[in-house]
N, C-alpha and C positions, 0 to 999 in steps of 0.2 A: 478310864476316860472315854474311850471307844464305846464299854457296853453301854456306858450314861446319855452318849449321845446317841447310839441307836435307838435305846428305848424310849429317850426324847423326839425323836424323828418319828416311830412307833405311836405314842403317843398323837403328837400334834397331827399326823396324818390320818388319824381312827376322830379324832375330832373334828375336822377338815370335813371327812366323811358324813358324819351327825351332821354338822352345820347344811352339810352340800341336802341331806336328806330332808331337812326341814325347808330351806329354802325351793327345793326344788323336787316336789312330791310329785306323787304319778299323777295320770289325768288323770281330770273331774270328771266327776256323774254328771257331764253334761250331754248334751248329744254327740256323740260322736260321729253325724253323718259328715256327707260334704259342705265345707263350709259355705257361706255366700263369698260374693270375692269384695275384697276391699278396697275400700273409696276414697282417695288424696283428691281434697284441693288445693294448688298453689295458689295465694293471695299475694300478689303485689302488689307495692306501693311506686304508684307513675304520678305524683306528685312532682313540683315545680325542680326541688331540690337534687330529684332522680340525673337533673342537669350536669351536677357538679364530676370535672374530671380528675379525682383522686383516688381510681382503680387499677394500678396498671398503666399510668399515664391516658385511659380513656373513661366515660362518663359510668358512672354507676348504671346507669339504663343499658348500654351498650354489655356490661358485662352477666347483667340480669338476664337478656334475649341472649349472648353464648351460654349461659348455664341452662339456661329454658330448652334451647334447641337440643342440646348435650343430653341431657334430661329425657326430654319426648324421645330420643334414639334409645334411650337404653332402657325405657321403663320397659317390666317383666310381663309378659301379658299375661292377662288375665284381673290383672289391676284397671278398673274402673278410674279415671285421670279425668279433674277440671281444673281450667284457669279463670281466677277470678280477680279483679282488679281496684284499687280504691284510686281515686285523685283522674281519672285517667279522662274525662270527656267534658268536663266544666274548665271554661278559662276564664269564668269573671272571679267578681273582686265577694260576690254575698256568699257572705258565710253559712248562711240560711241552707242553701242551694248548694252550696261545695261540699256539705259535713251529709250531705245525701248523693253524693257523685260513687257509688260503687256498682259493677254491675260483672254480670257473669261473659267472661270472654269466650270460654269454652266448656259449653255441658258436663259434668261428671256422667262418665260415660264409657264404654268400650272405645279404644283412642285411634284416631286417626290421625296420622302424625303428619303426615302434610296440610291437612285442615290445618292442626293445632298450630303448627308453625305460621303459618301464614297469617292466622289472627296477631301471637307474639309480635311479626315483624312487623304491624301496622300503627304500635301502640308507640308514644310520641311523649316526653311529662312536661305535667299540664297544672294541675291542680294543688288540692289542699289534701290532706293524710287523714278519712275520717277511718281510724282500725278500729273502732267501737261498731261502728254499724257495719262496717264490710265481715267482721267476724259473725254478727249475727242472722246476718244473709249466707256467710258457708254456714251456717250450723244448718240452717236450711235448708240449702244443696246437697247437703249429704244423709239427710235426716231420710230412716226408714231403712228396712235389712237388718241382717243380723252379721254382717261382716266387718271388720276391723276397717276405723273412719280417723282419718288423720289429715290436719288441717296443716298447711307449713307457710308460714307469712314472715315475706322478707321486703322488709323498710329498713331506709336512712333516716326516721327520725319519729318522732314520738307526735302519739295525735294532738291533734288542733281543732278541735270537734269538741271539747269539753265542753260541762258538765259529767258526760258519758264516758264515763272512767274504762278505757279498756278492759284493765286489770278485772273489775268489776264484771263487766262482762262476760270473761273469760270462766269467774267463779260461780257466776251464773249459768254459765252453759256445764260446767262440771257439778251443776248443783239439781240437773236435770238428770243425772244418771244416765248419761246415752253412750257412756261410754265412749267419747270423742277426745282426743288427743291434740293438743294444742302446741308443733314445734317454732321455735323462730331463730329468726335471721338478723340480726345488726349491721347494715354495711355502712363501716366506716362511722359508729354511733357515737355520742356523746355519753357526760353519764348517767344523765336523764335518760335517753333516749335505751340504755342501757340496761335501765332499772326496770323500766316498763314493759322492754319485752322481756325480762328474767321474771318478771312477776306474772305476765298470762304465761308464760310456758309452766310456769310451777303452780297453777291454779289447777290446771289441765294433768297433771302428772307430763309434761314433756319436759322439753330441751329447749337452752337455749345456747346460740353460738354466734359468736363475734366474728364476723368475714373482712379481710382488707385485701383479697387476691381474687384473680378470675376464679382460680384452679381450688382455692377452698371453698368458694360458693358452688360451683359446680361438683364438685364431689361430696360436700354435705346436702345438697338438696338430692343427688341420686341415691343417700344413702340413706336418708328419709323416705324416698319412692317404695325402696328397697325394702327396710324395715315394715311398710305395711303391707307388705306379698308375705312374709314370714308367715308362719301358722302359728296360730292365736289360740289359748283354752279360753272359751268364754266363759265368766263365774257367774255361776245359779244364783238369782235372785231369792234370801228367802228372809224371812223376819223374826229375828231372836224373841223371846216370852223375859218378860219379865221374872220367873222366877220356872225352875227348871221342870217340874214336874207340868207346864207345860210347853215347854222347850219342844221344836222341830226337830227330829230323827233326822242327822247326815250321815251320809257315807262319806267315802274317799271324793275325795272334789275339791272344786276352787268357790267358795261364794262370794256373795256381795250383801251387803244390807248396812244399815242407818244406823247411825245411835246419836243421840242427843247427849248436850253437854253432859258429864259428871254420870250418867245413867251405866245402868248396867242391862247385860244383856246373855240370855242362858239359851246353851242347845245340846243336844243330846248326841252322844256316840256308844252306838254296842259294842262292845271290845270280847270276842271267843276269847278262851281260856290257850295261853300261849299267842296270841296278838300283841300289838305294841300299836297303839295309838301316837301318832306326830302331829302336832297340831300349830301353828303359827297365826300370828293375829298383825296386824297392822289397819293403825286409823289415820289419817290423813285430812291434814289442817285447812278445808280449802277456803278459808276465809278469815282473817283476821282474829289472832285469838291471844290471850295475855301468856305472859311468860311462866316458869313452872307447869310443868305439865308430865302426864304420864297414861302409861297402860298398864294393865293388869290382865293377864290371863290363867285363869285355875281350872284346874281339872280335880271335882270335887264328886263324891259317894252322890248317892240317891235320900242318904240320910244326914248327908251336909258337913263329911268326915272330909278334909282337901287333902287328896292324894298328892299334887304337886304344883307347883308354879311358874310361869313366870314373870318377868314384870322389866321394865323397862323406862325412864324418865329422862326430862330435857329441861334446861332453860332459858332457850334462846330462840331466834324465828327457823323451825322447819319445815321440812312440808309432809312428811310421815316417820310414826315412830312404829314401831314393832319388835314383837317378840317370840316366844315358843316354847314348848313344852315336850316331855314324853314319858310316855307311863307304859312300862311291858308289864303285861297279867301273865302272871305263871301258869305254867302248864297245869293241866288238872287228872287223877288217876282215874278220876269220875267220866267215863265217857258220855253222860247224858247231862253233863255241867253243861247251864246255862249260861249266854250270853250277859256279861255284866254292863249298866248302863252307866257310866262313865259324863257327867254334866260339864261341860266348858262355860265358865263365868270369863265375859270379855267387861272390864269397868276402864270407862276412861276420867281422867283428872285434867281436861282441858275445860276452860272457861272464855265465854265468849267478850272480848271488847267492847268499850264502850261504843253504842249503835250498831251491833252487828247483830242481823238475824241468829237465832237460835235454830229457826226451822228453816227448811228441815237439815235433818242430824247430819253428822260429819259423815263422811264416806270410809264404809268399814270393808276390809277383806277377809275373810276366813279361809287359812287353809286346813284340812283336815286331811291326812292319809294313817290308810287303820293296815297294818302289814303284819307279816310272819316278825314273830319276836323272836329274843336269843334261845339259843338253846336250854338256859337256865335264868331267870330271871338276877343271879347274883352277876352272870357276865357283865349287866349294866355296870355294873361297881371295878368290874375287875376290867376296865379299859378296854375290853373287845378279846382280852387272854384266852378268857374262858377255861379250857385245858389243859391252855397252854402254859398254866403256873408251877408246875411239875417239871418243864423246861429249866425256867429260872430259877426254881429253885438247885435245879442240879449243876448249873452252872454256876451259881454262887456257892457250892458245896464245893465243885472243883477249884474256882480264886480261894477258896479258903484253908486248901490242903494242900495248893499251890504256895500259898505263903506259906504254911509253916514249913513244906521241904524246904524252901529258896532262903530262909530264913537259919533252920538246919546246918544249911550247907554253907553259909555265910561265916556263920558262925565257927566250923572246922575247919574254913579256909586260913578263918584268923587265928585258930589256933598254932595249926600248924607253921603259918607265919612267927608266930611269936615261939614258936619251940627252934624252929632256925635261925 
């Protein structure tokens, strides 16, 4: 029972391993200079309702400016910080004029925290909630650079500005490719008001999170601050060929590129003799799209033989699926063997809703890492052993010769019992 459950521990931990390797390959063939530094705007909402005191026994606004000030203390420098605000300087009754009341509180910029404070402490709620247009006024503010851009928008309640569907919005600005991050904040929300920010944060690939305490809005917005200091692989832009022979040349990296509904999409990896190619695909929904659905990624010859697969499928609302693959090329006695071209086919089986744009294509990721392979191409099969099959096989020689002495001696015990 021991040896089953080490070898099962042995096992699920050499797979663990695989998993951890495809999810998490080496840098990209990106630049790897110094980055730009990264750009948060906080958007608040200082609408009418920011009034209400069920935070702590004090107003949602009061707890918004302690997490703001908390915030401005602890962000990392080198982090680029604006505050942006919706609802906050209109107090009539036209809607016209209120569904345009957003405006920028504090520059995205290198931060000066007693500036920034001192704008915070002057803000008062006033207005009407338009997060359609105040989100596409941050996408502006932070528009330009090549560093990691994260928007974090926390309202009490869902826009009132319609037509101008946030959500919509949100899949818009992810449908520009700018690589912008959309987090939010619910304080004290309904389940309208619920649904609408879980749907811009999952347009954007972010978060969303439900706040009813001082102390989790202030530790989830510094942990958003936080998160856009981290260092970022940015993935290379490049555009798959319809069919492989003229497929783009990757190395090891992170990319990005487009694919349109049902379409397939080919690229090339050179794999030396004794490499192992990893390779992982994931497409992501950012827009309305029917049920059943899937991905397909193959790793196929140059003459259209499919070395390997994998594939992955869903029936319900997500917002990315993905999969992986890997192929070690045996070592060769040929030291002048050449590099084999190894074709990645990414096909996806999403289909677009009724009214929803087709163009452009859903947002694709590709990861590719080409590394040292096993020392024998059979160890794939043999669980990471390799050598090490000579072990067990000798220790299942010794439980087997173990049994028969124990067995032996059982047996003369009972005799001897039975002769006395």
């Amino acid at each position: 029972m021991i040896r089953r459950q080490r070898l099962a521990a042995g096992v699920c931990a050499l797979l663990a391993a695989l998993t951890a390797g495809l999810a998490f390959p080496g840098p990209a063939a990106a630049d790897e200079t110094e980055q730009a530094a990264p750009k948060v705007e906080l958007v608040l909402d200082v609408s009418g309702s920011m009034r209400t005191r069920d935070i702590d026994g004090g107003t949602r606004m009061a707890a918004a400016k302690q997490a703001f000030n908390e915030v401005l203390d602890a962000t990392p420098e080198g982090v680029q910080l604006g505050i942006r605000t919706l609802g906050a300087n209109y107090h009539g009754n036209d809607r016209r004029t209120g569904c345009k009341d957003t405006a920028q509180l504090y520059p995205v910029s290198t931060l000066d925290r007693t500036e920034a404070k001192t704008a915070v402490a002057t803000l008062s709620p006033t207005g009407w909630t338009p997060i359609g247009p105040a989100l596409l006024k941050a996408a502006d503010d932070l528009n330009g650079g090549d560093g990691a851009r994260r928007i974090v928008l926390i309202s009490d309640g869902e826009d009132t500005c319609q037509p101008l569907d946030p959500c919509e919005v949100a899949r818009e600005i992810a449908a520009k490719g700018i690589g912008l991050t959309i987090d939010t904040l619910g304080l004290v929300p309904d389940a309208k008001t619920r649904d609408q920010l879980s749907c811009i944060a999952d347009a954007t690939g972010g978060t969303y999170t439900s706040v009813q305490h001082k102390e989790e809005l202030t530790d989830r917005v510094g942990q958003l601050v936080d998160r856009a200091a981290d260092p970022v692989v940015t993935p290379v832009a490049t555009e798959g060929a319809r069919a492989c022979s003229s497929a783009p040349s990757l190395k090891s990296g992170l990319y990005t590129d487009r694919e349109e509904f049902g379409q397939q999409r080919w690229y090339k990896v050179a794999v030396e003799p004794g490499q192992e190619v990893r390779a992982s695909v994931s497409v992501a929904d950012d827009r309305a799209v029917n049920p059943d659905y899937g991905v397909l990624l193959r790793a196929v010859t140059l003459h259209g033989r499919e070395i390997v697969r994998g594939e992955a499928a869903g029936d319900g609302r997500t917002d990315v699926i993905s999969t992986g693959l890997r192929y070690p090329r045996p070592e060769s006695d040929d030291e002048n063997a050449a590099a084999e071209t190894v074709c990645l086919q990414v096909t996806n089986s999403f289909s677009a809703a009724a009214g929803v744009k087709a163009t452009p294509g859903l947002p694709l990721e590709l990861t590719v890492d080409v590394v040292d392979g096993p020392s024998k191409a059979a160890d794939v099969a043999s669980f990471g052993l390799g050598r090490g099959w000579w072990l067990l096989g000798a220790l299942v020689l010794a439980g087997f010769v173990a049994g028969l002495l124990w067995g032996w001696v059982s047996r003369w015990r009972v005799a001897v019992w039975r002769t006395n």
